[in-house]
N, C-alpha and C positions, 0 to 999 in steps of 0.2 A: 666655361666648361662646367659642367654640374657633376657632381662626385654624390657616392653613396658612402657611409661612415657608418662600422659598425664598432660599440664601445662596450666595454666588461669593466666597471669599476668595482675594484676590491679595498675597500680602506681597513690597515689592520690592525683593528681594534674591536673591543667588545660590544659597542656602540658602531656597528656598523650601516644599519639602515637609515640614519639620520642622514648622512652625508649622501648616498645614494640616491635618497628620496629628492633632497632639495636640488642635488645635481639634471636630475630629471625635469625637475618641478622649470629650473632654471631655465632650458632646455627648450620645455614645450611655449615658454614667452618669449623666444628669441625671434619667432614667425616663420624658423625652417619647418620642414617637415618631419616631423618627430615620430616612431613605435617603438612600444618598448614590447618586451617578452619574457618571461622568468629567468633569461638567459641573459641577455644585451637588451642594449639601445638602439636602433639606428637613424640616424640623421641625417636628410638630403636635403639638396639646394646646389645655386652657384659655389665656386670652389672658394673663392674670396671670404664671400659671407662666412662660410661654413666653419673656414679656418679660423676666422678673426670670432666668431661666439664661442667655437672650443677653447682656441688660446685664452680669451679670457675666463669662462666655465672652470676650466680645470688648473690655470690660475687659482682663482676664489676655494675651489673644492681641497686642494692641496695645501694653502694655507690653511683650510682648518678641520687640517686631520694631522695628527705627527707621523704616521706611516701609511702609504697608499700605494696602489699599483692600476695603469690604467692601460690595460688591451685595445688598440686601434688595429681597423682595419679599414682600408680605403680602397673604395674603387671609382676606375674613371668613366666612370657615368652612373644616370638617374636609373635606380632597381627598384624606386618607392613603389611602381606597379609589377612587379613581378609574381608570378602565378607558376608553381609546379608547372611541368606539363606532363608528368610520368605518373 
């Protein structure tokens, strides 16, 4: 089953784009399919994959920040080609 993942990391701290960036960074070398936007992230692929590189991603991201918050949203299927139609 392939799922669509859309993520909003917030770490709260003054130093907040470091953790974001590499979160990203992380992200685009896992071989999903990765876009970001000044808003979120979103992440497609098989559901397995998808969960087994966030589990570990925000793992890594939350050990090293002391306070974070991470928005998920998931849907069950692939949106990577989705186009307005309105």
């Amino acid at each position: 089953m392939n799922i669509s993942v859309e993520l909003t990391l917030s770490p709260l701290q003054n130093d907040f784009d470091t953790p974001i960036k590499s979160f990203i960074k992380n992200l685009r070398t896992s071989g999903l399919v990765v876009k970001e936007n000044p808003l979120s992230t979103q992440v497609y692929g098989e559901y397995k994959q998808v969960m087994e590189v966030l589990t570990r991603e925000i793992e890594t991201t939350f050990g090293s920040v002391a306070h974070g918050v991470l928005f998920m949203k998931i849907v069950t299927s692939d949106r990577s080609n989705y186009e307005p139609t309105f």
